[in-house]
C-alpha positions as CSV (number, residue, x, y, z in Angstrom):
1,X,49.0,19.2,-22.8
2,X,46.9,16.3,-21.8
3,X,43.2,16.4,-23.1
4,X,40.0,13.7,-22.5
5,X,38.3,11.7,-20.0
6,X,39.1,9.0,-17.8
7,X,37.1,6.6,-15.5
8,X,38.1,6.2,-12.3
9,X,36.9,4.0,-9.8
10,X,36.9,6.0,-6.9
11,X,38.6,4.5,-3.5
12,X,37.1,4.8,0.1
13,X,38.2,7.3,2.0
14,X,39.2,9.5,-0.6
15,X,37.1,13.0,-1.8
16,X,36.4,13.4,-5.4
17,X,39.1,16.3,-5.3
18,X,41.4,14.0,-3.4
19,X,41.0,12.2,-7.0
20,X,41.6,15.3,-9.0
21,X,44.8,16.5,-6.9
22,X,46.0,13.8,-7.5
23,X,46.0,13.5,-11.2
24,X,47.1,16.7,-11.4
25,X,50.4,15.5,-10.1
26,X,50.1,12.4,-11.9
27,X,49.4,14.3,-15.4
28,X,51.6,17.3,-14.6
29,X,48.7,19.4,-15.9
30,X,46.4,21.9,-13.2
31,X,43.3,21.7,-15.7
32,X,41.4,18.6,-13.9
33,X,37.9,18.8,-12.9
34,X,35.2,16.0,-11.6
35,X,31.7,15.2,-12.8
36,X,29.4,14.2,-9.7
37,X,30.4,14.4,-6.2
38,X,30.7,11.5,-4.6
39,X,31.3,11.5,-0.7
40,X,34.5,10.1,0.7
41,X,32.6,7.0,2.2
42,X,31.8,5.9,-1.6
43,X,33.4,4.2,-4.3
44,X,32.6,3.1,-7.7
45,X,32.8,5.8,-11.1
46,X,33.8,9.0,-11.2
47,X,34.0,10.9,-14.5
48,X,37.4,12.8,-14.4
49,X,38.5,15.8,-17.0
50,X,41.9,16.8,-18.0
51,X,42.6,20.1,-19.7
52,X,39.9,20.8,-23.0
53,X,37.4,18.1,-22.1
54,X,36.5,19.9,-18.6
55,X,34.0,21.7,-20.7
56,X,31.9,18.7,-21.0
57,X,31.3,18.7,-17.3
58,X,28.1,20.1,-17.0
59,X,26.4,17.7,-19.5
60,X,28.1,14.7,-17.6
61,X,26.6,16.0,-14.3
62,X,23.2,16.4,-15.5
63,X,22.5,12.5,-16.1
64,X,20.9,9.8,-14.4
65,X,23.3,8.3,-12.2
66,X,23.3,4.3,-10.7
67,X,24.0,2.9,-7.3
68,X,24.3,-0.2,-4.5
69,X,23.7,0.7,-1.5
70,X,23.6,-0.8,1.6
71,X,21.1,-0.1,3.8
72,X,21.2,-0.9,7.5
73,X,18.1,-0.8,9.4
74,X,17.4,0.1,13.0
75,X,20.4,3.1,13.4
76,X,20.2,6.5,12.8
77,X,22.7,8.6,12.4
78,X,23.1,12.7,12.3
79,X,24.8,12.0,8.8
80,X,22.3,9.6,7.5
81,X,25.4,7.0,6.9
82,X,27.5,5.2,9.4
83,X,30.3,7.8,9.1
84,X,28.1,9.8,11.7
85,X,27.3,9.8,15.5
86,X,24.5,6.9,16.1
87,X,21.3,9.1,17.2
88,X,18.7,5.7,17.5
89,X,19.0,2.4,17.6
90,X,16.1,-0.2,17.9
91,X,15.2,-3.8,17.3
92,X,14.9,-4.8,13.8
93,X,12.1,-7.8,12.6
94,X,11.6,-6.4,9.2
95,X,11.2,-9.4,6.7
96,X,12.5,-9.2,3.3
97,X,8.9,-9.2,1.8
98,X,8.1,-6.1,4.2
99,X,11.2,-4.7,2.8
100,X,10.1,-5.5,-0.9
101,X,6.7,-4.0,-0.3
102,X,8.1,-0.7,0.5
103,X,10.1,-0.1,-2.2
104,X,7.1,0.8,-4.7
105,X,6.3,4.0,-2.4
106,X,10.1,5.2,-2.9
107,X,10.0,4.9,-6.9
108,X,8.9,7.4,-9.8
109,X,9.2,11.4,-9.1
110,X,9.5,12.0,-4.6
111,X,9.7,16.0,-3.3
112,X,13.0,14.6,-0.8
113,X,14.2,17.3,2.0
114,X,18.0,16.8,1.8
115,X,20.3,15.6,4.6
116,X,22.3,19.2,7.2
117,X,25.3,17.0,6.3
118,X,25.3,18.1,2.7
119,X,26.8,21.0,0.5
120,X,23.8,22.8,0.0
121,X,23.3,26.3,0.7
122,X,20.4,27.9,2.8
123,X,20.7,31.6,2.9
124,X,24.5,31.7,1.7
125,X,25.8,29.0,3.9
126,X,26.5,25.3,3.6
127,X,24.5,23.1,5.2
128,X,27.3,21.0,6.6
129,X,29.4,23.8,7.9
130,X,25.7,25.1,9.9
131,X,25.9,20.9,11.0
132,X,28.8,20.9,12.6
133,X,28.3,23.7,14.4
134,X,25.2,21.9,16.1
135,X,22.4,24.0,14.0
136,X,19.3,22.8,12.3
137,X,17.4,24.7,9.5
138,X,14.8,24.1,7.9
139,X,15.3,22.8,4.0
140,X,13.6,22.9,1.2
141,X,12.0,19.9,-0.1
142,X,13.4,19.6,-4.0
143,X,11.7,17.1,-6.4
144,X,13.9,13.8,-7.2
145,X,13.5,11.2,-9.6
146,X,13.7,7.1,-8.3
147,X,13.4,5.2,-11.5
148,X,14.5,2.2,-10.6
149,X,14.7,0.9,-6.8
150,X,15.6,-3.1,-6.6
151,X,16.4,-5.2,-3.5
152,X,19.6,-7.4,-4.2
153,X,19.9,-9.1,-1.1
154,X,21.9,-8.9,2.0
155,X,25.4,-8.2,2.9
156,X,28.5,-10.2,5.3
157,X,27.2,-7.6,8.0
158,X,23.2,-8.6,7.3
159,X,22.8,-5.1,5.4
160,X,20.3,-5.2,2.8
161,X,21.7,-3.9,-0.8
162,X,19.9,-1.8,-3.1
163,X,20.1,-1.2,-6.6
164,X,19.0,3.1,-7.4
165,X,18.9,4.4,-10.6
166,X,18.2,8.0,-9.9
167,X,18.4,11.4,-11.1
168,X,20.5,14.1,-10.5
169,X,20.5,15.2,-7.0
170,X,19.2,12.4,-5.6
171,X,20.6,11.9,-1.9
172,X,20.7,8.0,-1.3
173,X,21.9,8.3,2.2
174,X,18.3,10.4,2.5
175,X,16.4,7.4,1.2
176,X,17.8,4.7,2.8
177,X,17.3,7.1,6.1
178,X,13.7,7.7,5.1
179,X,13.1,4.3,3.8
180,X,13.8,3.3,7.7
181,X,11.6,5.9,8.8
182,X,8.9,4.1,6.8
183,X,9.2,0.4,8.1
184,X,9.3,2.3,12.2
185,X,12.4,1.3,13.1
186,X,14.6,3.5,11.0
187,X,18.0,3.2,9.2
188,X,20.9,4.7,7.4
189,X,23.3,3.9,4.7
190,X,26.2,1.5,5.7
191,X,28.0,1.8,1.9
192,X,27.6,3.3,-1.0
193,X,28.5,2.6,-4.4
194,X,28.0,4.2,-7.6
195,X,28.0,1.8,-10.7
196,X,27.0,4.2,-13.7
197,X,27.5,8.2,-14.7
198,X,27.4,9.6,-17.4
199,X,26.6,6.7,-19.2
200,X,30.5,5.3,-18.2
201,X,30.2,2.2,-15.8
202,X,32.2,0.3,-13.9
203,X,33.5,-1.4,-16.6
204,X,35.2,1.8,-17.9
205,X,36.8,2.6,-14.8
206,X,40.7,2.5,-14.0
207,X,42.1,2.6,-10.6
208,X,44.3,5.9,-9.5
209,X,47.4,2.9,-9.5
210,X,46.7,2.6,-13.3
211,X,46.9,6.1,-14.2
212,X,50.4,6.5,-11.8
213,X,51.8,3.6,-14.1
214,X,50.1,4.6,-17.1
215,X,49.4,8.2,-17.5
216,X,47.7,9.8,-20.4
217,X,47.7,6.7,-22.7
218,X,44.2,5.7,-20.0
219,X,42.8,9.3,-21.4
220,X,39.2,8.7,-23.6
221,X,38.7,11.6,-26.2
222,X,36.8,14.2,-25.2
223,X,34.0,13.1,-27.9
224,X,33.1,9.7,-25.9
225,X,31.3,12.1,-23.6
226,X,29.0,12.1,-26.8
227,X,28.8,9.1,-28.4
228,X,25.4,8.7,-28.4
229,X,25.2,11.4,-30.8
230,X,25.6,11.0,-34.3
231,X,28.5,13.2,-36.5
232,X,28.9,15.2,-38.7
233,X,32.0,16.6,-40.8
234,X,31.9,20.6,-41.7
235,X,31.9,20.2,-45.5
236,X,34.5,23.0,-46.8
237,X,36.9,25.0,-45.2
238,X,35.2,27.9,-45.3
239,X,32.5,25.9,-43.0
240,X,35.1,25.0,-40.1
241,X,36.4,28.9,-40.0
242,X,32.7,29.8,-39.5
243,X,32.7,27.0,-36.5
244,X,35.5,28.1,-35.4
245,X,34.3,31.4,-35.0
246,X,31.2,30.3,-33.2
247,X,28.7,31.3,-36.3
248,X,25.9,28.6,-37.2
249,X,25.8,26.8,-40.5
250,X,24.0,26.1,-42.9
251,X,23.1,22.5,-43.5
252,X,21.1,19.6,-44.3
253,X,20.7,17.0,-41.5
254,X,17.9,16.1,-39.3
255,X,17.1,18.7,-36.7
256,X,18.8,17.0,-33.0
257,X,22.6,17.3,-31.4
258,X,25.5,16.4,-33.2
259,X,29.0,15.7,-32.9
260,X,31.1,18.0,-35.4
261,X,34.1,17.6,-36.7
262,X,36.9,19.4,-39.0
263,X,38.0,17.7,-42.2
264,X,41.0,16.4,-40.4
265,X,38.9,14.4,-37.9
266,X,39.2,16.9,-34.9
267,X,36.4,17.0,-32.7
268,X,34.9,20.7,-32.9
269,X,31.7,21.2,-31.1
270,X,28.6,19.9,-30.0
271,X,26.3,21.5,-31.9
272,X,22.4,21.6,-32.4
273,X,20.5,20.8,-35.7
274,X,16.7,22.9,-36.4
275,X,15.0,23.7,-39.2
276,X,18.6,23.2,-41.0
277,X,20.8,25.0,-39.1
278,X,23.5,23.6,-37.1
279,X,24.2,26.2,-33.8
280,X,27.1,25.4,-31.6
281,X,26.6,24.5,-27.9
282,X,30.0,23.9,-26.6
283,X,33.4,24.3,-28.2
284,X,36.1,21.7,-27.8
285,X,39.1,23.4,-30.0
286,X,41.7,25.9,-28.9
287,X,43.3,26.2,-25.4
């Protein structure tokens, strides 16, 4: 059964479970699951699990993420992108200094009001499927993170490109709408792509053609997912059967997460160190 991670560089038009269908068929194996969303408009990485490494999902979804964007000023959309109907359009004069003078306001922690066109649920329903039948509820503001917000330059099409390191969560189609908003004359995003998650980045990424011609050989070990972490080997035998049955163990490292591993080298758990005790978070062994 094929295990591990692979990059892919996601193509336009396509939704991340487009992606995941289709290495199913590729890898002949229904145990494939994404790690951040990314809208079918978008392209650039997206984190892909086959079979035992799908249970790092949730720590790859929980990290800052990167983008470019482009940003085109004076159209608004319902979707906050260009995919959507046009609801405004107006004269543009904004100056790239304007534009630079903004961007300080949209940086460090924001309380954002998500886009109707999204997959959140208000009251049980997505917010999307409320959308398209022409409603509008009121949502939430939720807090965001902007760490980084940089202006690249412009686009063939005169778009301005941004560079958005951001948390999870963050809607960038919501900021480039909202950084419009701001300069009067309103905008939307006209492209969107995502250059780090998960810590992989666009250098790590393989097209869907590569995995068709190549198939399991592209797959990362599960353990990449962690290789910021430092490891540790289970010292007896009698250790990994206790790991193996989810009991802590006794031993002597610095407390912090760590990468364990059997004597035979196979990745066991992610585990947490305190006070001298190593406790399993996550399990990576058996089917």
């Amino acid at each position: 059964m094929a295990n591990g991670i692979i990059i892919i560089d996601k193509p336009a038009g396509w939704t991340s479970m487009d992606v995941c269908g289709k290495l199913r068929g590729i890898l002949k194996t229904k145990k494939v699951g994404h790690a951040g969303t990314l809208d079918p408009m978008a392209t650039g990485v997206l984190p892909v699990f086959v079979g035992q490494a799908t249970r790092a999902v949730s720590f790859a979804e929980s990290g800052d993420k990167e983008y470019v964007a482009g940003l085109r000023l004076g159209c608004t959309t319902n979707t906050q992108d260009t995919s959507g109907d046009v609801l405004t359009r107006c004269p543009v004069s904004v100056t790239r200094q304007q534009l630079e003078e903004l961007l300080p306001r949209f940086t460090g922690e924001l309380m954002q009001v998500p886009p109707m066109y999204s997959a959140i649920k208000i009251n049980g329903q997505k917010l999307y499927q409320l959308a398209r039948q022409g409603r509008e509820v009121e949502r939430p503001a939720r807090p965001v993170t902007i760490r980084e917000l940089e202006l690249l330059g412009q686009d063939e099409c005169g778009d301005w490109l941004l560079r958005i390191l951001c948390s999870k969560g963050t809607y960038v189609r919501t900021l480039c709408h909202d950084i419009g908003q701001a300069l009067g004359c309103g905008g939307c995003m006209s492209s969107l792509r995502r250059t780090m998650a998960a810590g992989f980045t666009l250098a790590d990424c393989h097209t869907v053609e590569d995995v068709q011609a190549r198939g399991e050989t592209l797959l990362a070990p599960t353990d990449s997912m962690f290789r910021q972490y430092p490891a540790c080997t289970v010292p007896s035998p009698e250790a990994e059967r206790r790991c193996r049955c989810g009991n802590p163990l006794t031993m002597d490292v610095p407390d912090g997460l760590y990468r364990v591993y059997g004597a035979d080298g196979a990745f066991l758990c992610l585990s947490r160190a305190e006070g001298g005790t190593l406790t399993s978070l996550k399990n990576f062994f058996g089917a």
